[in-house]
N, C-alpha and C positions, 0 to 999 in steps of 0.2 A: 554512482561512485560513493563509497563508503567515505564521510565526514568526519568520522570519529565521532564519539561520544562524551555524555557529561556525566561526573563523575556520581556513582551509586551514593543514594541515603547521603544521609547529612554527617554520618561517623567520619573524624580523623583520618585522614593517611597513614597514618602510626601508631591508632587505636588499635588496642591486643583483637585477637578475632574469636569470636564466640567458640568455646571449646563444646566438643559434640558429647561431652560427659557435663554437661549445666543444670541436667536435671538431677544426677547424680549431685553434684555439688550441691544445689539448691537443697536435698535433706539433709544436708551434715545436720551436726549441731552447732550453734551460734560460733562456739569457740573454737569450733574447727576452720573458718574461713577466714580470711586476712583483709580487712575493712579496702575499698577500694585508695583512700587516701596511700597506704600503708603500702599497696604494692605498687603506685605510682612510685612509693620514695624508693621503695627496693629497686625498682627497675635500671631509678638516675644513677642509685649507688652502684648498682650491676655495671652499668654503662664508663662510671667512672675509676671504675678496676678493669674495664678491659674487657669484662665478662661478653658472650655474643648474649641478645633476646631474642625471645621467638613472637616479637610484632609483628603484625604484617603490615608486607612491602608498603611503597606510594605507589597510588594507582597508576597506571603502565601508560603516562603518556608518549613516551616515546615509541611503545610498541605499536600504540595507535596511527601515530603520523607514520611510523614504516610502512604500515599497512598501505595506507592512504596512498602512500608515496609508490609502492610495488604494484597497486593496482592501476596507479594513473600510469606508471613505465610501463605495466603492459597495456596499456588503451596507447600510447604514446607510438611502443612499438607494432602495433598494430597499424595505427595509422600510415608509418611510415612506408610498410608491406604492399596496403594497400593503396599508394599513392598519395591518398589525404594529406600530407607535409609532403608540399612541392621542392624537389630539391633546389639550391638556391635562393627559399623564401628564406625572409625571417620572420619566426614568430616570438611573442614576449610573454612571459610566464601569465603576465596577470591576464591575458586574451586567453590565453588557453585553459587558464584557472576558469575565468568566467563558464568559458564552454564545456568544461566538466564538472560544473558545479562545486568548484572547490578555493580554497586561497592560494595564491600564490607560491606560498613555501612548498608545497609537496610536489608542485608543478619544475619547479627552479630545480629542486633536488633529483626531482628523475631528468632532469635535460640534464644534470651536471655527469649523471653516469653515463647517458648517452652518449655527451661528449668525450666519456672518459675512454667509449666504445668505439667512438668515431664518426658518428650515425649524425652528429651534428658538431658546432664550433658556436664560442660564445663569442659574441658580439656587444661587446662595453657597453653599456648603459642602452643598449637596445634589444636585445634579448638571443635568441639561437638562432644560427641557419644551417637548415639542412644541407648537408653536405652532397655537394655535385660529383658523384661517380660516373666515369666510363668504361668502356667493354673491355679497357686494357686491365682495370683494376678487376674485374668481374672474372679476366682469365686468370690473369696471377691468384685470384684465390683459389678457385678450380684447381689452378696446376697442387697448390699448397695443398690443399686438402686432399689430393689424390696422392699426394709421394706419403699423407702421414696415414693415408686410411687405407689406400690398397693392400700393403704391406700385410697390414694390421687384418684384417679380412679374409686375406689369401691364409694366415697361420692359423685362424678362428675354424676356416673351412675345414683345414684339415685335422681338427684335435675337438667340437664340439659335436656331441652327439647329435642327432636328428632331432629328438624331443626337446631340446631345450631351444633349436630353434623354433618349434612350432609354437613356444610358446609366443613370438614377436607375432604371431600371422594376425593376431585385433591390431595389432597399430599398424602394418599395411594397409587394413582393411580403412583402419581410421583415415590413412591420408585418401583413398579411394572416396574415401563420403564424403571430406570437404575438398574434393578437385571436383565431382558431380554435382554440385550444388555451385563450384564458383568461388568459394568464399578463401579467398587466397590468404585472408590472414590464420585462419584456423588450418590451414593446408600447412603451412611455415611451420607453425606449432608442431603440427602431429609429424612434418617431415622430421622436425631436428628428434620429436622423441623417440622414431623410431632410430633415426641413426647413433641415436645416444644410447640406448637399450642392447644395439648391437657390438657397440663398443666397451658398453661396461660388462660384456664379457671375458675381455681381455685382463680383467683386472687391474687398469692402470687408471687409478682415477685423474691421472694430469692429463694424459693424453685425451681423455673424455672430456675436460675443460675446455683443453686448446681446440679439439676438433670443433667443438660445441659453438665457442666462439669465431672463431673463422665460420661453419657455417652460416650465422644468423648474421655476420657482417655480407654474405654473399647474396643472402635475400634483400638487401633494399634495393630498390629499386634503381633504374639509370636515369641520368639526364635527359629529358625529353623523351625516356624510353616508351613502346607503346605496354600496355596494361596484358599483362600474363594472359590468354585467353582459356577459356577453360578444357579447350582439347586439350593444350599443351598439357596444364594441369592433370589431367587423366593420363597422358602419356607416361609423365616423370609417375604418377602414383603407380601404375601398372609396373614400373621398373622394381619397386618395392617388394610387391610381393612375386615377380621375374626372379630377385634376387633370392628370396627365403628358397624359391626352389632349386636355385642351385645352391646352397650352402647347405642344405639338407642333402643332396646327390655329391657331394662334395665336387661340384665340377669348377674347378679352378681359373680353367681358360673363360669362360660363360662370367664366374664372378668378376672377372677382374675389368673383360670389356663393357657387363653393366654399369659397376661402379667408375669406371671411366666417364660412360654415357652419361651417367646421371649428373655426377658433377659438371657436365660442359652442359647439358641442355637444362637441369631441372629451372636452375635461377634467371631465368633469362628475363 
């Protein structure tokens, strides 16, 4: 996991940055360049009229720790995918910081979105539990995502040419490679991209949000549930590329009981 890093050379935060014309500068004549004291005072004066400078930024530590923070939320949600966060455990940031090699804070900040997802619940001064889902919750998402995507699919069928569906046929294929090998958390992944790919043809980038998120709430896992096996995994992927070819044949009746299919069996 990426730690972030410590800040380049020993230059300022707010030291001006080397202009790519310095050699040019460098021959002026004496009286043409303004002693470094002199454009430090220009700049306060700049500063104290309002004027913008063209210094450069402080180093990006916050961009750092997002990173840090988006990489551990997806090792986070991975785990959860594939079992590793036992639902009803609780775990504490600095345990899990430990285990990914990192401090606490980036670990705290991605449960807090989790939480904010559902996927877990904070527990005062002892840290997150995974949140105990049953098969009642697993269908009410199903049924949800099936009244916002069938729709939505059934209209794509009949108004998108053939070639722009061929284009989705690598990310069928992707979910096909990791349901073959097993690996259920890269299966999650490559399902929601494709179904996200097929929806951002609609043009509605909310609907692609809300789809997005109900499906990746429908992948974790159940209480006590048993572990995905990898037929099944083969099964829902094969539905993938089932679908591409009937939305290319534009056969309606075919799309619609796939995508029925897929939402009741893929997440099981």
């Amino acid at each position: 996991m990426e730690q972030g890093s410590a800040r380049e050379g020993a230059r300022p935060a707010y030291a001006p940055a080397v202009s790519p014309y310095a050699s040019e500068n460098a021959a002026r004549a004496p009286q043409d360049r303004v002693p470094e004291q002199a454009r430090s005072r220009q700049g306060e004066e700049g500063q104290a009229r309002g004027e913008h400078t063209h210094s450069e930024p402080p180093a990006p530590r916050a961009v750092q720790r997002h990173s840090v923070r988006g990489q551990i939320l997806d090792a986070l949600r991975a785990a959860l995918v594939d079992g590793e966060l036992v639902p009803g455990q609780v775990y504490s940031a600095p345990a899990l910081g430990a285990r990914f090699g990192v401090s606490a804070t980036p670990v705290r900040e991605a449960m807090q979105r989790l939480a904010v997802e559902g996927a877990v619940e904070v527990v005062p001064n002892r840290g997150f539990r995974v949140t105990e889902r049953g098969p009642r919750e697993l269908a009410e998402l199903a049924e949800v995502r099936a009244l916002i995507e069938v729709p939505v699919m059934l209209s794509l069928a009949r108004t998108v040419p053939a070639h722009r569906w061929s284009v989705l046929r690598p990310l069928a294929e992707a979910t096909v490679a990791a349901a073959a090998v097993g690996d259920r958390a890269a299966y999650a992944e490559s399902d929601r991209a494709f179904h996200r790919a097929v929806l951002t043809l609609s043009g509605n980038e909310q609907l692609v949000t809300v789809a997005d998120e109900l499906h990746r709430r429908s992948q974790w896992p159940l209480v006590a549930g048993p572990a995905t096996r990898r037929a099944e995994l083969l099964a829902d992927a094969a539905e993938h590329t089932a679908l591409l070819d009937a939305l290319i044949a534009q056969d309606l009746t075919v799309v619609q009981a796939l995508v029925r299919e897929h939402f009741n069996g893929a997440d099981r």
